[in-house]
Structures are given as C-alpha cells and as structure tokens.
C-alpha positions, 0 to 999 in steps of 0.5 A: 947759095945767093945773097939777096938785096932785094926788100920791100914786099919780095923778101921770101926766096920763092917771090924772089925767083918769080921776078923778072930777071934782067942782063946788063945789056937788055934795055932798061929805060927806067930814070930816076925822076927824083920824085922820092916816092921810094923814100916814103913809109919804107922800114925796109932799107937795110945797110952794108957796113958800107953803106954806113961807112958812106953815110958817115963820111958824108956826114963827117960823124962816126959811124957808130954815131951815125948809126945810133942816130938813124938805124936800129939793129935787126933781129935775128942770129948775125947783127943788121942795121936798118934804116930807122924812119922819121918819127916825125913824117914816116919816111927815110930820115934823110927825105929833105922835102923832095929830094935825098939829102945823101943822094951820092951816098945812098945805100944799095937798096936806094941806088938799085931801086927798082931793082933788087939784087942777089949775089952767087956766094961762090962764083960772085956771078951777079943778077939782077931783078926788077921790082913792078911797076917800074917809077920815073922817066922812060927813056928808050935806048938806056941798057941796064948796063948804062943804069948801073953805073949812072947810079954807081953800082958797079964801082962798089960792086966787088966790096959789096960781093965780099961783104955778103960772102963774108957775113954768109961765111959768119951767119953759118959759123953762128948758127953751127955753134951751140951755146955761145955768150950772145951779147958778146958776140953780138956786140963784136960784130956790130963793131967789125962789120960796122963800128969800127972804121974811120971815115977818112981811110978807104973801107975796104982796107979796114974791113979787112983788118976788121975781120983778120982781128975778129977771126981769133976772138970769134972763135974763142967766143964761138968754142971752136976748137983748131983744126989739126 
C-alpha cells in the first residue's frame, strides 16, 4: 500500500502510475525560479500535521489558531486540512506579491513541486514522480538527489513516513468500525494529529505522545474490543 503526495490534476491512482518516475541519482535540472505560478488558483495544498506545526512555529501562533485562520477541513472518514485560498485574489494565502511569505516552512506538496510523492506503507521505500511540464530554471548537471535536499525534503523524510503510516493505520481502523459517534472521533483526531503541539518543542516527540494518549480513547470510541 502506498501513500501518496501528489495533488493537482493526478489525484486518481491510475493517473498516478502513468507518471514518469524519477531516482535519486538521475539528472533532474529543475530550479525553482521563484515565479509563484504554483501558488496560484491552487485548492489542492493539503497539510501534514507537520507541515502545521511548521507553519505555526513560523508564525508563532497555535496551530490550531493557524489552522482556523487558513485551512478547511477535508471530507471524507479520517480528518485533513487544506490550504484555504485567498478570497481576495484566489491563490495561496501566503503569495505576498511574488514570493511565499513561509518560503522555509512551505508544506510538502510546495517543496516537492513539481514532484509528487508516494510512500511504501510497509518497507518506507520512497518514489518519486514528476508532474509535466517541468517550471523554473534548467540547470544541467543537478540530480534529483541534489533538488531533494536543496528544497529540505530529506531532512523531514522519516517523520513524513511515519505520519503517513500512522494515519493508513487510523483510516483502516475507522473504515472497519461500524457504528461510532463521529464528531467525537473527528474532533480527537483533529487534536492528535494536528491540534495539540506546542510550536517550541520538536514535532516528533509530541506526535508521538499524541498518538500513545489517543490509542485507548480511540478504541473506546471505536468499540474495539481487547484482544485475549
């Protein structure tokens, strides 16, 4: 099973495997020219509850506070957050002109541009995909490897493995419950995975903790019963 991070117009898995992949070592001249056509009309940008977490402590607000300031929850059986966009022009909340105003705590989906990603659930194994036409700067010589960390991706790399495995883990817990109270549920989750960290402490820890205290709650919401 593999998590996805990937949006815009490739959402559906089959679109998915008809992209080109691309390894860490093949040449991949691709700069970013700082031209913030990606941050336009886009209603696709949605966040990790790192990628909150990253945003708030660039903001020095709560993530929560964040949160209801800039995103809208997503649909659907285990809880999201996307980017809302400006009502004003359209475009990601944080275009200031030209340029991102949370350029070093941009969320995945921004950094990998025009990459997606999808993540092996079981082995961790990472691929990576490239969304045509490639934007910005050509410049020969540049490996994929060398984009990936000019961009910051692969210092984050392990928590954003985790975080999809985890929340794989909690969508096939919900969907093989029968009759739960939603909002409930809903509304703890939003706090575990996003809500409840404080911006000056480092994520993965709290994650962590977050999901040890939700675990017993969950299951009680959830009517799971003990194994013997």
């Amino acid at each position: 099973m593999r998590a996805p991070i990937l949006p815009g117009r490739f959402a559906e898995a089959a679109e998915l495997d008809a992209l080109p992949r691309i390894a860490p070592e093949e040449e991949f001249p691709a700069v970013c020219a700082g031209c913030g056509e990606c941050c336009r009309a886009r209603r696709d940008i949605l966040l990790s509850g790192l990628d909150l977490y990253r945003l708030a402590r660039r903001l020095r607000l709560p993530p929560r506070t964040v949160a209801e300031a800039f995103c809208r929850e997503t649909p659907g059986t285990l809880p999201g957050l996307l980017l809302t966009p400006s009502r004003r022009s359209g475009n990601c909340p944080f275009l200031d002109g030209g340029a991102c105003a949370v350029h070093e705590a941009r969320p995945l989906a921004c950094a990998l541009y025009p990459l997606g990603q999808a993540i092996d659930l079981e082995t961790f194994r990472t691929e990576y995909y490239i969304q045509p036409p490639l934007c910005g700067v050509q410049v020969p010589g540049r490996t994929l490897q060398d984009y990936l960390e000019d961009s910051g991706v692969l210092e984050r790399a392990g928590i954003d493995a985790f975080w999809a495995r985890s929340c794989a883990a909690l969508q096939q817990r919900l969907e093989a419950a029968q009759h739960y109270p939603k909002t409930a549920v809903r509304g703890c989750l939003l706090r575990a995975l996003y809500y409840d960290y404080d911006f000056r402490d480092d994520f993965q820890p709290q994650f962590t903790a977050n999901l040890a205290r939700l675990e017993p709650l969950l299951a009680r919401l959830l009517g799971e019963t003990a194994q013997p």
